[in-house]
C-alpha positions as CSV (number, residue, x, y, z in Angstrom):
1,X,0.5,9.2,-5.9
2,X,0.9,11.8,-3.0
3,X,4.0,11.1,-0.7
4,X,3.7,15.0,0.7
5,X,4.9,13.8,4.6
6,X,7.8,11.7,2.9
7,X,8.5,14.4,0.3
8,X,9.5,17.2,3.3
9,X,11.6,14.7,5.1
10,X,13.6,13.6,2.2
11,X,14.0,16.6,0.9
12,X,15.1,18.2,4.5
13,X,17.7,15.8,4.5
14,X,19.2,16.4,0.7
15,X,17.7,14.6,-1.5
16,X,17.3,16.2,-4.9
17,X,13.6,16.9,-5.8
18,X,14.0,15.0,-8.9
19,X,14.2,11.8,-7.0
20,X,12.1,12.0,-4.1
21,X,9.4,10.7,-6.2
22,X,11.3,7.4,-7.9
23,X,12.1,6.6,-4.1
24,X,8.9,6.4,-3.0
25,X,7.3,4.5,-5.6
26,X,9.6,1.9,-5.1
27,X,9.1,1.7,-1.9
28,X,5.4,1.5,-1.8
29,X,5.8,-0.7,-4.9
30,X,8.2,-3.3,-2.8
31,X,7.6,-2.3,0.6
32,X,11.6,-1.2,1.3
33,X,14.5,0.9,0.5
34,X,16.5,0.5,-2.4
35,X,19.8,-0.9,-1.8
36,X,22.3,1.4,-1.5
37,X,25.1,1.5,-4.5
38,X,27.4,4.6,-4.1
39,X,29.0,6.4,-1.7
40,X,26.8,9.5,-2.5
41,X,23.7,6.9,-2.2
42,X,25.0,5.7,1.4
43,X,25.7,9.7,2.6
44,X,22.2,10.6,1.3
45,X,20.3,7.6,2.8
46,X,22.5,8.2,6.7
47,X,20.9,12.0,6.5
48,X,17.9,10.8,5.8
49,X,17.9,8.3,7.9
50,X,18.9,10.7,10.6
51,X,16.0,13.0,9.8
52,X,13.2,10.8,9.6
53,X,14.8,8.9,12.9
54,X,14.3,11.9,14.5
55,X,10.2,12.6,13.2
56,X,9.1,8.9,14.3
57,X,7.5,8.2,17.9
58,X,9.4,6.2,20.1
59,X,8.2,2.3,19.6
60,X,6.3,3.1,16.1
61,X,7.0,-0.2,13.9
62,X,4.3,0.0,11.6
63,X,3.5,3.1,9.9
64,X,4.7,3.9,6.6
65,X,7.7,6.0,7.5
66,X,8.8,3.6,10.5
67,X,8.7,0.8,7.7
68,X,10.8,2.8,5.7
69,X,13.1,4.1,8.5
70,X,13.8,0.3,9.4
71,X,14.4,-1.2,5.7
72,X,16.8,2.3,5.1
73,X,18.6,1.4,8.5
74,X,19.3,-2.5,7.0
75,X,20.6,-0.9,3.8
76,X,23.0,1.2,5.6
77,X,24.3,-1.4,7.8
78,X,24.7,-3.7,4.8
79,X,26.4,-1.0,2.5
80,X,28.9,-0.7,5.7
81,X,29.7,-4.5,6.2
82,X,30.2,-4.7,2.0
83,X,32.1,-1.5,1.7
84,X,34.0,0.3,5.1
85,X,36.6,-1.8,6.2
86,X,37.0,-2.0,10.2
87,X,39.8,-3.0,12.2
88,X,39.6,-5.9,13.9
């Protein structure tokens, strides 16, 4: 399977090579990120996040990498509420 336009963007924002791949199949496999397990997991996925953010049009909801972009952005935000604590 060729994930080329996904492949730049992960790998723009520091991903190693070696996974870009695994990512991808899971997430045409189950149709969403991975959940996020470490803190080098949660730093990777925020860059990425931040770099594919940046490469989607304003109101896109339903191509691939929007799908993506939204499922990473609910893994992030649920890595945060399990693992950074806030003040109150």
């Amino acid at each position: 399977m060729v994930h080329r336009n996904f492949q730049e963007m992960f790998l723009a924002a520091g991903m190693p090579e070696d996974q870009v791949d695994n990512v991808l199949d899971h997430f045409h496999a189950v149709g969403e990120a991975a959940d996020i397990i470490s803190v080098a997991e949660y730093e990777t996925a925020k860059s990425i996040h931040e770099v594919m953010d940046a490469s989607v049009p304003s109101g896109d909801l339903h191509s691939p990498v929007a799908r993506y972009l939204i499922s990473l952005g609910a893994r992030i935000a649920a890595w945060e509420d399990q693992n950074i604590q806030r003040p109150l």
